[in-house]
Backbone of each chain as nested JSON, in Angstrom:
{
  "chains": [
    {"id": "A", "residues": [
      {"number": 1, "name": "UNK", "atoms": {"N": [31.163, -31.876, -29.89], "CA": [32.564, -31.475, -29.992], "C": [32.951, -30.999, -31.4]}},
      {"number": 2, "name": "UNK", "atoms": {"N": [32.457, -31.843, -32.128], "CA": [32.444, -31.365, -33.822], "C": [31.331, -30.639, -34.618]}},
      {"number": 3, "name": "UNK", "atoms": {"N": [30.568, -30.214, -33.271], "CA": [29.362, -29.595, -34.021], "C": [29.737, -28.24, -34.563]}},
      {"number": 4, "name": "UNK", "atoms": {"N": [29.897, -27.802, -35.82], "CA": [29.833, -26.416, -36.656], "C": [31.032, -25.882, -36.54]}},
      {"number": 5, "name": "UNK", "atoms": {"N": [31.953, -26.845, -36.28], "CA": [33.275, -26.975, -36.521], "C": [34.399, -27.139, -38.262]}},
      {"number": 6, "name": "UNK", "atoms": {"N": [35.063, -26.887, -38.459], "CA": [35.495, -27.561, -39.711], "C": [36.684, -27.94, -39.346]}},
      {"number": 7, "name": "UNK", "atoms": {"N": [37.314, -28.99, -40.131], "CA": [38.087, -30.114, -39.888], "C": [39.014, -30.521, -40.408]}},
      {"number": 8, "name": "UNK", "atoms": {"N": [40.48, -30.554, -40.633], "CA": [41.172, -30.86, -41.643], "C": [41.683, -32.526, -41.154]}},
      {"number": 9, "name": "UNK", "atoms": {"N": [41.374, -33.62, -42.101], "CA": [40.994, -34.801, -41.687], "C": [42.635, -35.207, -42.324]}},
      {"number": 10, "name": "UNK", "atoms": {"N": [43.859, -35.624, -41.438], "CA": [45.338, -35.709, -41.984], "C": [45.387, -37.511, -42.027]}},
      {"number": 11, "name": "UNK", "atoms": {"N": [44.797, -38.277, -42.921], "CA": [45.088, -39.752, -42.778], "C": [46.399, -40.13, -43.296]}},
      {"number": 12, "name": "UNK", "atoms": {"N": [46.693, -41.374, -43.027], "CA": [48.008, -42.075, -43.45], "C": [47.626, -43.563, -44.04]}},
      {"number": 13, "name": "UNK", "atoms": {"N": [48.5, -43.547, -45.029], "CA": [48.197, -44.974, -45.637], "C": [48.401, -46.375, -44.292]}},
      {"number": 14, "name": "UNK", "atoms": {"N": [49.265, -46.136, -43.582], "CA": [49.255, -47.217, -42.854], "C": [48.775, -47.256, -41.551]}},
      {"number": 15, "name": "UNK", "atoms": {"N": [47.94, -46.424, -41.825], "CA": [46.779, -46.0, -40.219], "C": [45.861, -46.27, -40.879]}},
      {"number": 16, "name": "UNK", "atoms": {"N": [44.891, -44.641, -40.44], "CA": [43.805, -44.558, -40.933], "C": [43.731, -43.699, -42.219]}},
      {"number": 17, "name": "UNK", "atoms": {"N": [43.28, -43.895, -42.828], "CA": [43.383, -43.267, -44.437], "C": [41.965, -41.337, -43.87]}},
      {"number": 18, "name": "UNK", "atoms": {"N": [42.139, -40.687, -44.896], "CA": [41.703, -39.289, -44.978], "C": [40.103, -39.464, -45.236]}},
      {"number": 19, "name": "UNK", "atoms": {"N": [39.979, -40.617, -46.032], "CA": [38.149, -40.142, -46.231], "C": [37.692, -41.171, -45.231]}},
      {"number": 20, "name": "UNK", "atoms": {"N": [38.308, -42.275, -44.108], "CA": [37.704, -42.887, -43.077], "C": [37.08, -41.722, -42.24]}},
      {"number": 21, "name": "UNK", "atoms": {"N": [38.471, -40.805, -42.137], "CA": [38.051, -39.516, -40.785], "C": [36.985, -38.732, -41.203]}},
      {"number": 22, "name": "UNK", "atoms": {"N": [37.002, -38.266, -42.504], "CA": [36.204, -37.754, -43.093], "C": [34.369, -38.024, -42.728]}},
      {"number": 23, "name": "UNK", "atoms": {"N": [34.355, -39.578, -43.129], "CA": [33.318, -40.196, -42.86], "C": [33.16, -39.995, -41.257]}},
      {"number": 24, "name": "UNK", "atoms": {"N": [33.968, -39.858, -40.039], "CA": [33.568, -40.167, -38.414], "C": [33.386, -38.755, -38.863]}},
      {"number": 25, "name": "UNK", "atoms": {"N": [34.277, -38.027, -38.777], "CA": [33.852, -36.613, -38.354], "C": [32.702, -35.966, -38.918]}},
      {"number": 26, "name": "UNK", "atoms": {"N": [31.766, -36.599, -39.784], "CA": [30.788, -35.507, -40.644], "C": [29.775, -36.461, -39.647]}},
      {"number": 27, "name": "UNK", "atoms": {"N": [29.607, -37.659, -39.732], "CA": [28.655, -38.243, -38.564], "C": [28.702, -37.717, -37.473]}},
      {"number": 28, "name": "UNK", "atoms": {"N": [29.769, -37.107, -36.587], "CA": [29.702, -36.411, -35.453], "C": [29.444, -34.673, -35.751]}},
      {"number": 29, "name": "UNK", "atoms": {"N": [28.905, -34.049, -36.741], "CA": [28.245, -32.851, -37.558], "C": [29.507, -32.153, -37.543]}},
      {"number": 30, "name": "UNK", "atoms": {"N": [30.926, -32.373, -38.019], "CA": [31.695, -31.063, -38.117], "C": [31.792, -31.299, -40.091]}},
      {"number": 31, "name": "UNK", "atoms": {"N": [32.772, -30.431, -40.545], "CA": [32.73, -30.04, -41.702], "C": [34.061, -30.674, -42.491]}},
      {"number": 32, "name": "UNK", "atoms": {"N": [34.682, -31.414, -43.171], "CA": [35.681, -31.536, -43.744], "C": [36.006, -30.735, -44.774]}},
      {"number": 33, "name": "UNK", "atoms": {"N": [37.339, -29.751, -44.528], "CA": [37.548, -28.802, -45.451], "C": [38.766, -29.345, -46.144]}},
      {"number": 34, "name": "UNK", "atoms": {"N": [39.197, -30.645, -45.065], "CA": [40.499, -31.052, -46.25], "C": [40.814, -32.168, -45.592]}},
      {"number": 35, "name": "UNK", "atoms": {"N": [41.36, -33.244, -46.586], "CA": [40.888, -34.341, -46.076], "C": [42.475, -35.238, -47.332]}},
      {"number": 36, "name": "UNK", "atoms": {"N": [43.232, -36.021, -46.486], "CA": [44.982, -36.418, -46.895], "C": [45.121, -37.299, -46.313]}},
      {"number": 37, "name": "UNK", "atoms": {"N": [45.419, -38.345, -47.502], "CA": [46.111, -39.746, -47.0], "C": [47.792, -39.471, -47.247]}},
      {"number": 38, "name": "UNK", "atoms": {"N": [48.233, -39.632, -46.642], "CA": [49.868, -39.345, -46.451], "C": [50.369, -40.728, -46.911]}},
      {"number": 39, "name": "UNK", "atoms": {"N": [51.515, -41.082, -46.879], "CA": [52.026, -42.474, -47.734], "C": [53.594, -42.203, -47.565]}},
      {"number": 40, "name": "UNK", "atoms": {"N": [54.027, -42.923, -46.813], "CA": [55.462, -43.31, -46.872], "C": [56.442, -44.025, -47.123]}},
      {"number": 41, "name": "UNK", "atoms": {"N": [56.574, -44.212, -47.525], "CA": [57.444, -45.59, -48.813], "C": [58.77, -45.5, -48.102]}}
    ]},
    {"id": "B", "residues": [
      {"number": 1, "name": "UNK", "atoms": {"N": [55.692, -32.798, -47.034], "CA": [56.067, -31.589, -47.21], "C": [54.998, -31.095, -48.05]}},
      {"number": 2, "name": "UNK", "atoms": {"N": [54.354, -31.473, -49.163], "CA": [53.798, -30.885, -49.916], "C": [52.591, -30.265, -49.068]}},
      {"number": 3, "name": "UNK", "atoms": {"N": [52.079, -31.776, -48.303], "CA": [50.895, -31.728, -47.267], "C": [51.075, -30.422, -46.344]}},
      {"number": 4, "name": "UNK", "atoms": {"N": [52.0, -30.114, -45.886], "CA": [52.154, -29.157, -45.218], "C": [51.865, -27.656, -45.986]}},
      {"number": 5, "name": "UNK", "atoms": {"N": [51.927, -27.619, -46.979], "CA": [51.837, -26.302, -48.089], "C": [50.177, -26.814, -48.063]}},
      {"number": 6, "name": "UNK", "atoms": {"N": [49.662, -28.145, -48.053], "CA": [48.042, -27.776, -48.342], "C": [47.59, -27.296, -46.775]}},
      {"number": 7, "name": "UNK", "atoms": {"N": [47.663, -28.101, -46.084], "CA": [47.576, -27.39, -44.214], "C": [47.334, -25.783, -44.841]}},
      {"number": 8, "name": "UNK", "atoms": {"N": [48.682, -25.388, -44.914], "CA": [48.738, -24.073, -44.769], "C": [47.909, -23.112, -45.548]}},
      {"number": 9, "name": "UNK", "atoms": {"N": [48.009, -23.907, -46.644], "CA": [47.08, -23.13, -47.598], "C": [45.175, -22.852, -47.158]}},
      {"number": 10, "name": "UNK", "atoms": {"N": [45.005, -23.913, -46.367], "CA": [43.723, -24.051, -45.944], "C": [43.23, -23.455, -44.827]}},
      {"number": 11, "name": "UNK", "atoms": {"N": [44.833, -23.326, -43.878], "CA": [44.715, -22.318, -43.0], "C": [44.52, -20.815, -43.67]}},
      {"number": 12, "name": "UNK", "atoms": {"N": [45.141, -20.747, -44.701], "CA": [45.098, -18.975, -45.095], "C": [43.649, -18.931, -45.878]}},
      {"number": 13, "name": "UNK", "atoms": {"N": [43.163, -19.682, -46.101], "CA": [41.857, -19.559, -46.418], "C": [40.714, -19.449, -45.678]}},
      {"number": 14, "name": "UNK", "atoms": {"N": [40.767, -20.212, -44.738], "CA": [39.888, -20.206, -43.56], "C": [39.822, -19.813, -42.442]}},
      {"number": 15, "name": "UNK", "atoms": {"N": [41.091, -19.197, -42.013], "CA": [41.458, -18.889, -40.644], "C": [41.234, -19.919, -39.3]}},
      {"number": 16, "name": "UNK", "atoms": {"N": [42.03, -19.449, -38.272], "CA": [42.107, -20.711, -37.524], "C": [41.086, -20.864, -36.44]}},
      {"number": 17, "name": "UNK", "atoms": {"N": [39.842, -19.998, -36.166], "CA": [38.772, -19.838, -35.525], "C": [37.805, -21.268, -35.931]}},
      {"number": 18, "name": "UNK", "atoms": {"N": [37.244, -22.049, -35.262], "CA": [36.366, -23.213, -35.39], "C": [37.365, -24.143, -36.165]}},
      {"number": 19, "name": "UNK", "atoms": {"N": [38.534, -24.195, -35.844], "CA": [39.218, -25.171, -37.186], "C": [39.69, -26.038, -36.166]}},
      {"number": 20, "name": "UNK", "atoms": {"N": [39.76, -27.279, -36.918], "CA": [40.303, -28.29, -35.825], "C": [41.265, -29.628, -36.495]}},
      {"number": 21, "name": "UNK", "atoms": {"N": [42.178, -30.603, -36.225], "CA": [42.81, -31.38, -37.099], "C": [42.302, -32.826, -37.124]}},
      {"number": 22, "name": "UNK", "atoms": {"N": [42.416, -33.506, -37.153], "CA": [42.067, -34.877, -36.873], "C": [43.03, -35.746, -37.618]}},
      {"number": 23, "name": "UNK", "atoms": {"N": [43.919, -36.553, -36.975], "CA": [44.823, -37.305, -37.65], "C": [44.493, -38.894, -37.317]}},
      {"number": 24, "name": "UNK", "atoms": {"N": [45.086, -39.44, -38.419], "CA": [45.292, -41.062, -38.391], "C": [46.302, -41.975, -38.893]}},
      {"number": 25, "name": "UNK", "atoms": {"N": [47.277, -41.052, -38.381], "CA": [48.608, -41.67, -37.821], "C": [48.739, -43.153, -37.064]}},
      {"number": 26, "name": "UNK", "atoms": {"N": [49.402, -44.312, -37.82], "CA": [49.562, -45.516, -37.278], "C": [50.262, -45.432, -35.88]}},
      {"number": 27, "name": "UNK", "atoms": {"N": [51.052, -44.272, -35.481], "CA": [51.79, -44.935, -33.59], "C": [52.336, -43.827, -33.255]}},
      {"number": 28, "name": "UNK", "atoms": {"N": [52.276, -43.753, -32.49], "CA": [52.198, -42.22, -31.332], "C": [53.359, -41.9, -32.097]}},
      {"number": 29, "name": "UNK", "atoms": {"N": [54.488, -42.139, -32.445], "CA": [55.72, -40.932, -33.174], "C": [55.192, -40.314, -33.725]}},
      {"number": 30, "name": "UNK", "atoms": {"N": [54.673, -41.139, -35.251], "CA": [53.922, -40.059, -36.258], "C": [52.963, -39.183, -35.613]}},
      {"number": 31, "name": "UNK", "atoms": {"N": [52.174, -39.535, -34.531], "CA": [51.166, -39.064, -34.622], "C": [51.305, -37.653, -33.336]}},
      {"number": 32, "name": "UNK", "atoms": {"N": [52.848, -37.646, -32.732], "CA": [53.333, -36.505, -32.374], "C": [53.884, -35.612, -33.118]}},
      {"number": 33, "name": "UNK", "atoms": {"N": [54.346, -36.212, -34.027], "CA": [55.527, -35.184, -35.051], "C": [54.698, -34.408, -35.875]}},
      {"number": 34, "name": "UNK", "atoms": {"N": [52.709, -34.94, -36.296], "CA": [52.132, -34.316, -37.236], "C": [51.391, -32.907, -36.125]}},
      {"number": 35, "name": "UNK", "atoms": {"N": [51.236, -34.07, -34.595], "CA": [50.53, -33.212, -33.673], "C": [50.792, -31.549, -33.124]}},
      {"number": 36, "name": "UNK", "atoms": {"N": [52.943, -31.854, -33.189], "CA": [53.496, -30.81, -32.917], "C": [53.521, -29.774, -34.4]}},
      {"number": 37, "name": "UNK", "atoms": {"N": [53.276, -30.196, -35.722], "CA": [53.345, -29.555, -37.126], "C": [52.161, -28.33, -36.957]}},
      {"number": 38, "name": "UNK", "atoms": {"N": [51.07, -28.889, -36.135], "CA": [49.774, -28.171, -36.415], "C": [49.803, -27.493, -35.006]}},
      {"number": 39, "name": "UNK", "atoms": {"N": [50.625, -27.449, -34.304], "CA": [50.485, -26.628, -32.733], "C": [51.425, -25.462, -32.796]}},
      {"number": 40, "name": "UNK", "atoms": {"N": [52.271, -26.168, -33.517], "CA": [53.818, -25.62, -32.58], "C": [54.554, -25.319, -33.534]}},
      {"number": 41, "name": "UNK", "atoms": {"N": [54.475, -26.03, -34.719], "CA": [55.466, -25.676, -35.888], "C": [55.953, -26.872, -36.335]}},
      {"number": 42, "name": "UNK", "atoms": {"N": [56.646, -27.09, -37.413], "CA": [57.365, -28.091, -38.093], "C": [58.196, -28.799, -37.085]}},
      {"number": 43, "name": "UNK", "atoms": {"N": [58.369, -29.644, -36.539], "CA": [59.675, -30.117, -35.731], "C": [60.974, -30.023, -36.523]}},
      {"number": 44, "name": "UNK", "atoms": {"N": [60.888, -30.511, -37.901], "CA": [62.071, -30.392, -38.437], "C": [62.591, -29.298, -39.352]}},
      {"number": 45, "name": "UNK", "atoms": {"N": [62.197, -28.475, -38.873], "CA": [61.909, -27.227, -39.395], "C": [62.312, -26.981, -41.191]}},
      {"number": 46, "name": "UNK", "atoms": {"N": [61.948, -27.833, -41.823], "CA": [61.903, -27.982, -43.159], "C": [61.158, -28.083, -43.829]}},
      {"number": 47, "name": "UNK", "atoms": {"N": [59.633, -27.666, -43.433], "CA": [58.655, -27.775, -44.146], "C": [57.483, -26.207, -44.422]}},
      {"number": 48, "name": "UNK", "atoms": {"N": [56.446, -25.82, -45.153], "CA": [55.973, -24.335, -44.904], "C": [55.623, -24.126, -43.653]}},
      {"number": 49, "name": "UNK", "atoms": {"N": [55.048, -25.158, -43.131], "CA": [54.983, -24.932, -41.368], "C": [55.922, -24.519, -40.658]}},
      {"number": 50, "name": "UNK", "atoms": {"N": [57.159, -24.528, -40.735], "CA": [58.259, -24.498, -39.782], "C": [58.328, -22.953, -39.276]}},
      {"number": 51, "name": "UNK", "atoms": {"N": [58.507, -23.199, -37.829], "CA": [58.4, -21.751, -37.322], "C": [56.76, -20.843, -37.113]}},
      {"number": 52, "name": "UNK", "atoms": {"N": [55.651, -21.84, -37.574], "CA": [54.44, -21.526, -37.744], "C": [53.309, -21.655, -36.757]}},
      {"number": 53, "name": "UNK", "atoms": {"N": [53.044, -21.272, -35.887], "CA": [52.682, -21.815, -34.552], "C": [50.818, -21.613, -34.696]}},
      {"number": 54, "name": "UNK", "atoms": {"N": [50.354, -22.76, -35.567], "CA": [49.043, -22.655, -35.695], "C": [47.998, -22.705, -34.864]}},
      {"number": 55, "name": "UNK", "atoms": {"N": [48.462, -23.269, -33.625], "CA": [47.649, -24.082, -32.384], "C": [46.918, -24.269, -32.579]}},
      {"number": 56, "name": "UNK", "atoms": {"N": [46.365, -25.077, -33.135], "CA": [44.683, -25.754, -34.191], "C": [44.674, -26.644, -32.74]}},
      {"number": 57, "name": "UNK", "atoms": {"N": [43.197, -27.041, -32.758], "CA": [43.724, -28.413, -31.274], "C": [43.447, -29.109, -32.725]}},
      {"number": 58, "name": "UNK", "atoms": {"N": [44.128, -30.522, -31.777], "CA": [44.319, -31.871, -32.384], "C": [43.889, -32.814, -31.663]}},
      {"number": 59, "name": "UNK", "atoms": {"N": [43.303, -33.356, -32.656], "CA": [43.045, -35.118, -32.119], "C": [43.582, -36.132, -32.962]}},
      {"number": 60, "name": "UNK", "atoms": {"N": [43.293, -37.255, -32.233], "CA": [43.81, -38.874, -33.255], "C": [42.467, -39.051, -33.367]}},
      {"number": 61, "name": "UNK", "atoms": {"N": [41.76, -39.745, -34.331], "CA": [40.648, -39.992, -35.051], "C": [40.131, -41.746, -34.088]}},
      {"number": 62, "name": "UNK", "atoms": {"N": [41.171, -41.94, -33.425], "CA": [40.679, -43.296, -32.329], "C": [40.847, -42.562, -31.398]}},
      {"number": 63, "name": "UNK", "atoms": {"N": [41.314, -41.165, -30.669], "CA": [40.805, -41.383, -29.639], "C": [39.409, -41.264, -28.783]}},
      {"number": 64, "name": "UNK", "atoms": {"N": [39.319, -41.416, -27.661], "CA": [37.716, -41.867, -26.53], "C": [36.9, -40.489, -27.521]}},
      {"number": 65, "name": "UNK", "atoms": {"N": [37.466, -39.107, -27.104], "CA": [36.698, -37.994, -27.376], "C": [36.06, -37.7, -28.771]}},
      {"number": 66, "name": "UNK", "atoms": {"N": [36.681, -38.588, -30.24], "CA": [35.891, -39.17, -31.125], "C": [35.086, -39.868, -31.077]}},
      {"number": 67, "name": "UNK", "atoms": {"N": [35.253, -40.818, -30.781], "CA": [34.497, -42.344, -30.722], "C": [33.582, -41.477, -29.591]}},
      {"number": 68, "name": "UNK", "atoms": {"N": [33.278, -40.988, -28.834], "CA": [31.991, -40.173, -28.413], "C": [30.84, -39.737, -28.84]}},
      {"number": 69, "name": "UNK", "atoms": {"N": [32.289, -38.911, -29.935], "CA": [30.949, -37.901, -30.52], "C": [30.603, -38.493, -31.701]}},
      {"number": 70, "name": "UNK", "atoms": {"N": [31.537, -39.458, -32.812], "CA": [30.601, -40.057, -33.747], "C": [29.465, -41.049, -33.547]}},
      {"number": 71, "name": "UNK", "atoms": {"N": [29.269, -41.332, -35.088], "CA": [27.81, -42.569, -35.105], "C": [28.835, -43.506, -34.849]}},
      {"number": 72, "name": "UNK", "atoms": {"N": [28.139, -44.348, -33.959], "CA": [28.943, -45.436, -33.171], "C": [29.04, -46.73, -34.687]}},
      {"number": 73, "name": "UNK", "atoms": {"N": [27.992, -46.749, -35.238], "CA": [28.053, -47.732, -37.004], "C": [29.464, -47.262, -37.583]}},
      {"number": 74, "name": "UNK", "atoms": {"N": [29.065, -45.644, -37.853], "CA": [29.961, -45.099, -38.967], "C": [31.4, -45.752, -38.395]}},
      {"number": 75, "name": "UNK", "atoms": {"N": [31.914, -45.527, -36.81], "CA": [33.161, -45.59, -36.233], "C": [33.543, -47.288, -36.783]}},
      {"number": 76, "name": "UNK", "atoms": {"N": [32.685, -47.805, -36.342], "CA": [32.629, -49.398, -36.49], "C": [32.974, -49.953, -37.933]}},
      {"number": 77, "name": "UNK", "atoms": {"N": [32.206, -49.242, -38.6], "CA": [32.638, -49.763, -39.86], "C": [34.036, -49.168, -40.366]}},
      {"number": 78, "name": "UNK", "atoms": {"N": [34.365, -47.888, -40.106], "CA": [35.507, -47.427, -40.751], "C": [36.494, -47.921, -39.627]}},
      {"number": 79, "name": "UNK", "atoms": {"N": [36.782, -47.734, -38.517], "CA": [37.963, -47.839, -37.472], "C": [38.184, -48.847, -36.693]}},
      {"number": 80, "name": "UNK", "atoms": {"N": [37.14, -49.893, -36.654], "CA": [37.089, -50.757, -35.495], "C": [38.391, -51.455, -35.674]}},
      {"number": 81, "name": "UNK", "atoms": {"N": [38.867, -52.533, -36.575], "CA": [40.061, -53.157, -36.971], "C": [41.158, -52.176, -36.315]}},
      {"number": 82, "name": "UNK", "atoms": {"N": [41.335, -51.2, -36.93], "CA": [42.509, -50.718, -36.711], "C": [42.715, -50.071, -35.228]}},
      {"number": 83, "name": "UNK", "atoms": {"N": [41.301, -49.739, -34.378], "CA": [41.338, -49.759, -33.037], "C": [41.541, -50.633, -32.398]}},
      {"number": 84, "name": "UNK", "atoms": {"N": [41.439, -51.921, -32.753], "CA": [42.065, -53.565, -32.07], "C": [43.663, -53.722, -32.478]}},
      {"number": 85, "name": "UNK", "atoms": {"N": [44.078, -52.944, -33.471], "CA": [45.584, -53.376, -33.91], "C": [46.848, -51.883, -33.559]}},
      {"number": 86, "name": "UNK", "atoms": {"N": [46.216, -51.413, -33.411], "CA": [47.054, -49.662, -32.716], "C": [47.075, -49.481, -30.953]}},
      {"number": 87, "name": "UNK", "atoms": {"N": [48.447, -49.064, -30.845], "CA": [48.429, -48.578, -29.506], "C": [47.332, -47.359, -29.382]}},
      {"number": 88, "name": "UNK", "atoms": {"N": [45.94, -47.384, -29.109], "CA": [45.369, -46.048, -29.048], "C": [45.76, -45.331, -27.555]}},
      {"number": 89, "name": "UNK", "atoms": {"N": [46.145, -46.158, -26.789], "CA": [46.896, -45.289, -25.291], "C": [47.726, -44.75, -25.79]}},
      {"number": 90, "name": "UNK", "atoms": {"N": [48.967, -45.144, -26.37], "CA": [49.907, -44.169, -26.533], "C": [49.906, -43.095, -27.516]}},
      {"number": 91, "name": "UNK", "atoms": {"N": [48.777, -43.125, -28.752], "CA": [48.467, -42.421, -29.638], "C": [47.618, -41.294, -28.555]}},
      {"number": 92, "name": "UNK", "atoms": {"N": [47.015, -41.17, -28.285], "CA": [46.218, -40.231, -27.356], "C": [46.972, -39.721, -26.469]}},
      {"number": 93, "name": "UNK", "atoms": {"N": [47.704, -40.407, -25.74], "CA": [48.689, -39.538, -24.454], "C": [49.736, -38.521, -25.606]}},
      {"number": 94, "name": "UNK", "atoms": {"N": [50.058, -39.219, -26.702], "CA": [51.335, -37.995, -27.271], "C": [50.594, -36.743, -28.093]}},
      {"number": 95, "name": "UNK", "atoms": {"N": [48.962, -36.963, -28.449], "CA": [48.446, -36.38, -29.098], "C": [48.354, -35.168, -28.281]}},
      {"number": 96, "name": "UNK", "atoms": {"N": [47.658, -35.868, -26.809], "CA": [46.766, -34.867, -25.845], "C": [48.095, -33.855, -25.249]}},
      {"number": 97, "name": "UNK", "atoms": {"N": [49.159, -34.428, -25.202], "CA": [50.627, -33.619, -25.198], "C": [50.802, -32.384, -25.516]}},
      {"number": 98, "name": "UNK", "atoms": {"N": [50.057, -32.382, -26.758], "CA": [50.242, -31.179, -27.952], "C": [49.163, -30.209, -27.414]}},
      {"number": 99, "name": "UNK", "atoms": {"N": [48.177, -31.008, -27.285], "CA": [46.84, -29.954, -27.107], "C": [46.604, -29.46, -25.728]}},
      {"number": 100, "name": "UNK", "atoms": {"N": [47.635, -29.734, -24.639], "CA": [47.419, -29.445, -23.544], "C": [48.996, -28.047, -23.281]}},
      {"number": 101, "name": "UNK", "atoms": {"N": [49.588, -28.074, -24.123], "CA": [50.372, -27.696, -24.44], "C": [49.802, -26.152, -25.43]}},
      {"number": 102, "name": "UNK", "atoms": {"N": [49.181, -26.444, -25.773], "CA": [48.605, -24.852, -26.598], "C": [47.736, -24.302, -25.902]}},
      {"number": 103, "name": "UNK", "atoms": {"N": [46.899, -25.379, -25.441], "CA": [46.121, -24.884, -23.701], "C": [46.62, -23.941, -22.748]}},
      {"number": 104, "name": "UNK", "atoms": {"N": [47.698, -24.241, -22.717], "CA": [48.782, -23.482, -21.626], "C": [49.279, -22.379, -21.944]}},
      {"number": 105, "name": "UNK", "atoms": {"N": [49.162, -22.272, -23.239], "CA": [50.121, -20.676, -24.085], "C": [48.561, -19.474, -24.085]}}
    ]}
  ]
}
């Protein structure tokens, strides 16, 4: 599904953070071209 | 907002052919309001997205069709916790919303 794909990985501080997705999605072979922990105070 | 100027910016760099989103949004609101940003446009139409109809598909980073295709370790070590503490039903039904929805256009 993520094979030779690229990926913009949108995390949130009170989820999942940007380089977790980062990390699933490159194990499943797609590409992270951008990769954001969001934070809402 | 700013995030939305990098989105975009990454869209004008790369174009939207093989591009895809992956969010990890704590509960189906957020994780509609970012879903509809990258389909459909800004909802609140106050951001560079607004009016921008990217139709990238989208996923939530817990839902089934991830956890598929990654290393089942990698998932485990980074997501498992927070897949025991998140509605992932309702994160996936508002996600798949969006993407069934650009499907259709």
């Amino acid at each position: 599904m993520f094979e030779g794909k690229k990926v913009m990985c949108i995390g949130e501080r009170d989820g999942i953070p940007g380089p977790a997705i980062e990390k699933i999605i490159e194990s499943a072979g797609g590409k992270s071209i951008l990769s954001l922990t969001q934070c809402f105070v | 907002m700013e995030d939305q100027g990098l989105i975009k910016k990454t869209v004008d760099e790369h174009g939207t052919e093989d591009l895809m989103v992956v969010l990890g949004t704590p509960d189906a609101e957020s994780a509609g309001i970012f879903a509809e940003t990258v389909t459909i446009g800004d909802p609140a139409f106050s951001g560079p997205l607004a009016g921008v109809q990217l139709g990238l598909p989208v996923y939530h980073v817990l839902e089934p069709e991830v956890k598929e295709a990654a290393d089942p370790q990698v998932f485990e070590d980074e997501v498992s916790l927070m897949e025991i503490s998140l509605d992932v039903e309702a994160i996936s039904k508002e996600v798949r919303r969006f993407r069934e929805k650009i499907k259709q256009e």
